[in-house]
N, C-alpha and C positions, 0 to 999 in steps of 0.2 A: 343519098344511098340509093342502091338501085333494088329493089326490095320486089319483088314479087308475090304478090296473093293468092295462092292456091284457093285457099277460103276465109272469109272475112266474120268479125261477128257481127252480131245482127240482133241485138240488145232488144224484146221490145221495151216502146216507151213509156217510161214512168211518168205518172203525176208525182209532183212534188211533192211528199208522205206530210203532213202537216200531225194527221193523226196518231202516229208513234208516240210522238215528240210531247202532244197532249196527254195521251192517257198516259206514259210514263209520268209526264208530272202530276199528273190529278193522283195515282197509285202513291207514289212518294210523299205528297203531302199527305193524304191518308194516314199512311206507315208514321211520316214524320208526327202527327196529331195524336192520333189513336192505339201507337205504340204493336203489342202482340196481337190483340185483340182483332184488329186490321189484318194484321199477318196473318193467323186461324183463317179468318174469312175467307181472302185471297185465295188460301189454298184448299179449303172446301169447294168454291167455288171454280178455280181454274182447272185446280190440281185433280176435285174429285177424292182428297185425302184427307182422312180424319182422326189419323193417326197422331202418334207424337212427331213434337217437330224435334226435338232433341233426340238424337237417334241413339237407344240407350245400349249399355254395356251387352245386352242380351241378347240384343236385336243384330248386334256387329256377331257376334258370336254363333248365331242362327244361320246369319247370311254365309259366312267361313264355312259351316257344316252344308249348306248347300253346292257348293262347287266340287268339281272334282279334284282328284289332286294333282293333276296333269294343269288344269287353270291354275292353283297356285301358285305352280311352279314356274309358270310362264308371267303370271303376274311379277312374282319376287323377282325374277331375271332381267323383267323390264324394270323393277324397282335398280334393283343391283345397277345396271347401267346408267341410268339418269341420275341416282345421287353419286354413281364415280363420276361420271362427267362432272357434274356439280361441283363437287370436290375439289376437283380438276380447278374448275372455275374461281373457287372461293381461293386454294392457295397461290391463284395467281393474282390476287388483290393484297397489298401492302400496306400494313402501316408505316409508319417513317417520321424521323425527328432529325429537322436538319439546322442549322445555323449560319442562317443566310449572312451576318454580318457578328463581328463579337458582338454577345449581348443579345441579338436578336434570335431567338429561339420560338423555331415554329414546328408543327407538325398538323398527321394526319389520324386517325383513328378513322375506324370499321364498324359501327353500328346499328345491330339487327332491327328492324321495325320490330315493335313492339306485337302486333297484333298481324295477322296476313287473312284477309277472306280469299278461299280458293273456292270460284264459282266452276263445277266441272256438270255441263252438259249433260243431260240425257232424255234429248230427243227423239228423232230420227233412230239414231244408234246407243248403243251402251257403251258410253264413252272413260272407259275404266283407264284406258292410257291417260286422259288429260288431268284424271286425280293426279297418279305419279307423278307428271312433268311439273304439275304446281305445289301440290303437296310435298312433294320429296325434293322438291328443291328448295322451297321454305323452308325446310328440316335444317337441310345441310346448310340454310344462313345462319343456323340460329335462333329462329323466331322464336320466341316462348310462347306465343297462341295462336294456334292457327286455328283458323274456323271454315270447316269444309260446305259445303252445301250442294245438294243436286236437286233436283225433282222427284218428287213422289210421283208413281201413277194407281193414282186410283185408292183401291185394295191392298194392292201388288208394294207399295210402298216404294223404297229406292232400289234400282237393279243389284242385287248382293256382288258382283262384281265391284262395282264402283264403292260398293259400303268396307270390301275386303281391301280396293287400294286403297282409300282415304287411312283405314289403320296402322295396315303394314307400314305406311310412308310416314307417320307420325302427326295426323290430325290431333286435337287434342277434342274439339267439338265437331260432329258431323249434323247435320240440319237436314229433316226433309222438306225441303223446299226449293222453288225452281222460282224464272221469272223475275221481274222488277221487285215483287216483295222481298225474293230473296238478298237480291242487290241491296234492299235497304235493309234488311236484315244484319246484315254484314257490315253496313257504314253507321249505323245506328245503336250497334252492340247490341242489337236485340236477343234473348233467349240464352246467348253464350254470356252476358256481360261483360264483353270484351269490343271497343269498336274496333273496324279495322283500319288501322292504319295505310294500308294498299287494297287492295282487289284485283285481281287476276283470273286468269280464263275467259275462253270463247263462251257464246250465248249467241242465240237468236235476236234479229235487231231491237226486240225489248230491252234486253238486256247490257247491249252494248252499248243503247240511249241512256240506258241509268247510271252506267258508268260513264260518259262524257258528259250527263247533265250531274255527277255528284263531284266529278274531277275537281280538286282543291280544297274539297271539304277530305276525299280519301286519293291518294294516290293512285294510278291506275296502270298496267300493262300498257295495253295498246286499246284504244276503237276497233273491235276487231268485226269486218266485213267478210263476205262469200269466202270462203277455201279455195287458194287461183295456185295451178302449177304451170311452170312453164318445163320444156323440154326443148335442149341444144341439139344437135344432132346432125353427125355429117352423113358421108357415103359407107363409112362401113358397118352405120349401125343396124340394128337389127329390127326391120320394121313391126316384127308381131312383138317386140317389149316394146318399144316405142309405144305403138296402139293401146298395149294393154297399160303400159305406165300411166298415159295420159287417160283412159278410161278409168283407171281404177281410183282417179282423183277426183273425178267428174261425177262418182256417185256421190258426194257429199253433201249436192246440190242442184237442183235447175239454174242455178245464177252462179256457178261453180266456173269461171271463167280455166279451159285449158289452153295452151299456147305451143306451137313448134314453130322451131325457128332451125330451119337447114341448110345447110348448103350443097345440097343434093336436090333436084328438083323431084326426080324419080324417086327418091327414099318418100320425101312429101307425098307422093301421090301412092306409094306402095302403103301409108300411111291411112291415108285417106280410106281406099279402097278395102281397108281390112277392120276397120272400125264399127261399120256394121252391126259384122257377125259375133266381135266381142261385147256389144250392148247388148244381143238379142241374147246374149248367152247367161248376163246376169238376172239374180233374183228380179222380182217383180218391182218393190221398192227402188232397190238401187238402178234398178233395168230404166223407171221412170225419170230419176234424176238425171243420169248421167243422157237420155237422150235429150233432154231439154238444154241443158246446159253443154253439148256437143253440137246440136243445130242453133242455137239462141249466142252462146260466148267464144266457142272456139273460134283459134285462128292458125292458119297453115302457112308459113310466110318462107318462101326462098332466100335464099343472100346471096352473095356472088362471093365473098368471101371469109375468113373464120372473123376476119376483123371487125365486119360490118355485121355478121351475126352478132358477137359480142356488146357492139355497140346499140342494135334493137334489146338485146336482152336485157343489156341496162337502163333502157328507156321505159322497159316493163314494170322492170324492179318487181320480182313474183316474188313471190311467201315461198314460194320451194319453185327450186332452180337444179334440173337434171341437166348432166351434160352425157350425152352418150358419142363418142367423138375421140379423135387421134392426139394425140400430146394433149394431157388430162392435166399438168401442171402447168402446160401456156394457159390455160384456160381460169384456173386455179389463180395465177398471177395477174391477169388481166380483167377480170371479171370484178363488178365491186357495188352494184345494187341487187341487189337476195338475201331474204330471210333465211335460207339455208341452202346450201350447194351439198350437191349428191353428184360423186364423180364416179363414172364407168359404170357399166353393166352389169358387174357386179353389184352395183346400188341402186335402192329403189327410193321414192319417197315413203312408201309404207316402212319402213321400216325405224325410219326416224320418226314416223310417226307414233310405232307403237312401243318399240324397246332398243331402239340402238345404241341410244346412249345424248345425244343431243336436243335441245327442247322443240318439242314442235308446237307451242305458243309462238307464233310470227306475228311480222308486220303483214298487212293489207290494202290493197288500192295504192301502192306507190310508196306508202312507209318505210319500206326499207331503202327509199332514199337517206333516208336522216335516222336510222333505229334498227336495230337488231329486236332480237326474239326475247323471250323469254330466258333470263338467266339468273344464277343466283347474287350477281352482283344487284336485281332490280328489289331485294328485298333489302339490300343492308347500306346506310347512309354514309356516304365518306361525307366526314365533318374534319374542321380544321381547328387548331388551336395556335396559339402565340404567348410568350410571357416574353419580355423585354427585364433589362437591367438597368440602370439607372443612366448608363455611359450608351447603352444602346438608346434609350428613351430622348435625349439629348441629339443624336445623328437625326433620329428617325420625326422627332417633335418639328424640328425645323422643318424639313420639308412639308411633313404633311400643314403645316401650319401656312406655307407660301402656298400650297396646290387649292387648300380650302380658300384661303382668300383671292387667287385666282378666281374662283368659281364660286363668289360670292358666297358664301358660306362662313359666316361668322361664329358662329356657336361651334364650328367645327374647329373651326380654328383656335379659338379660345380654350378648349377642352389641350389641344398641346403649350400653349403659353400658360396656360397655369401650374402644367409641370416642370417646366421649365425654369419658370422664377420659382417655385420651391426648392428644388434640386441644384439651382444654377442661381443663389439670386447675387452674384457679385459681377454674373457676365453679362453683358450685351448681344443679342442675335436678331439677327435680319429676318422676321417673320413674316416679310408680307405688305401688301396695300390693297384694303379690300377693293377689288375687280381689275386689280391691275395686270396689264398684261406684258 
């Protein structure tokens, strides 16, 4: 490809974090040992909170009367959209009983996890959308226990925003707790008594280590890494949304990697050149992140063509994927690594971030090679069943009884010759020579 760099990123260098990886497990065995008691500590300690961790009926109620009613409303709207989509999502998931052969009757079934831990953030920001997108989509699978959890700070307790979506969306348990203890919190049934069968939600790399070091003991969304956007963008798009789309992603983080890929070289650099003035323009906090993560991870790359853009963009593979550009369904069709695709100017990544209707729990660092986002099908287990008859049991006995003793496998093999000579025992059948080929 012939690819030009406008501007390149310039990562600095990490030592290999050894120390995560440690204190998350030294935390976990703790948690795993020492049960609540651990838990309290942690969050005296981390949190600063000396509250209850079970966040009770009153306290949800407190928080409600603290918002306005203008926040409610925009809460429930973003509720309303993320469990339609959901919806959406679940009745396009099937059961089904088919009959592969007479006799041979198999199917599928839909079943909810039993328990769901939704870890929803609140760091940096008050991250009230990310209750919804987990919370409310666990609703609409089903789950019969969901167990929420954020961080307390301090005094202050949990942000009553995040306390008002975990309810509306149908938590049954809300936790204040943040951090690896919460993680094990959640896989350990602590406080709710309920463990979790999955866990879901972004976290700080504490938290996304205790989720890949608990993996198999609890199911898990994604490892989820930095918040990375990328933006498509030919000649007629509009360089101050451009600017401001890729900046307005870039506050999430200093390691916030954003991306353009053009086919304009002049839009690239009208780009560039307006970027600036839209950093200097944000708050302090976000004003800090987004300039580290615009000189440290961005990149500004030309293409020569829409073909060869689409082909970097795929090699990206970003958590969100803007396309701002001409013929918005070649692109649509062609396009096939992204955590979520936002098409035209009319669309933002914010929006699917806060209420549009689609998850914004993504893949990271490349994931959305192999994985989608966050959906309601990640909460519910398509499982299979089979019953056979006695005439089907006879077709189906012989083979598997040749393919088991192909592949050495005797006791496989035997489990269909035993049904066989009871069902059958007047006939003779060719079942095989163990390892014959």
């Amino acid at each position: 490809m012939t690819i030009e760099y406008l501007k390149k990123a310039n990562p600095p260098v990490e030592a290999y974090d050894r120390t995560t990886s440690e204190t998350v497990n030294r935390m976990l065995d703790d948690v795993r040992t020492n049960g609540e008691d651990a838990v309290r500590r942690y969050a005296r300690e981390l949190d600063g909170w000396n509250g209850e961790i079970v966040v009770s009926e009153a306290t949800l109620a407190e928080a409600e009367k603290k918002l306005s009613p203008l926040v409610k409303e925009d809460l429930r709207f973003a509720r309303d959209r993320v469990q339609e989509f959901a919806k959406r999502q679940r009745d396009s998931l099937h059961e089904f009983e088919a009959e592969l052969i007479p006799g041979l009757l198999t199917g599928q079934k839909l079943i909810p996890c039993n328990t769901a831990g939704c870890y929803v953030p609140g760091g940096r920001y008050a991250h009230a959308a990310s209750a919804i997108m987990s919370v409310g989509t666990a609703a609409v699978a089903g789950v019969p226990n969901i167990v929420a959890t954020s961080p307390a700070h301090k005094e202050l307790g949990v942000h009553p925003a995040i306390l008002y979506a975990a309810k509306i969306c149908g938590a049954h348990t809300v936790l204040a707790l943040g951090g690896v203890h919460a993680v094990a919190s959640l896989a350990f049934g602590l406080f709710s008594g309920h463990q979790a069968d999955i866990i879901v939600g972004p976290g700080n790399r504490y938290v996304a280590e205790a989720k890949r070091t608990l993996f198999g003991r609890i199911g898990i969304d994604i490892v989820a890494g930095p918040t990375e956007s990328a933006v498509i963008a030919d000649a007629t798009a509009d360089p101050d949304i451009v600017a401001a789309d890729l900046i307005g992603q870039a506050e999430h983080g200093p390691d916030s990697p954003v991306w353009l890929i053009t086919t304009s070289r002049e839009l690239g650099q009208a780009v560039i050149d307006r970027v600036p003035a839209v950093i200097a323009a944000l708050p302090e906090i976000a004003k800090n992140a987004a300039t580290a993560a615009w000189r440290d991870y961005a990149e500004v790359a030309v293409c020569s063509t829409r073909e060869e853009a689409a082909t970097l963009s795929d090699q990206y593979a970003s958590e969100h994927l803007q396309v701002l550009a001409e013929d918005l369904d070649w692109w649509l069709g062609r396009l096939t690594n992204y955590g979520s695709l936002f098409l035209g100017e009319e669309t933002t990544v914010a929006y699917g971030d806060k209420c549009s209707g689609p998850n914004h729990i993504l893949p990271t660092r490349g994931a959305a090679r192999y994985t989608g986002g966050l959906s309601v099908g990640k909460f519910i287990k398509t499982v299979t069943y089979q019953r056979l008859t006695r005439q089907a049991s006879r077709t189906v006995g012989q083979v598997a009884a040749r393919i088991s003793r192909l592949e050495g496998m005797e006791g496989h093999a035997r489990t269909g010759d035993v049904r066989l000579r009871k069902y059958y025992p007047e006939e003779a059948f060719d079942l095989g020579t163990l390892g014959r080929h």
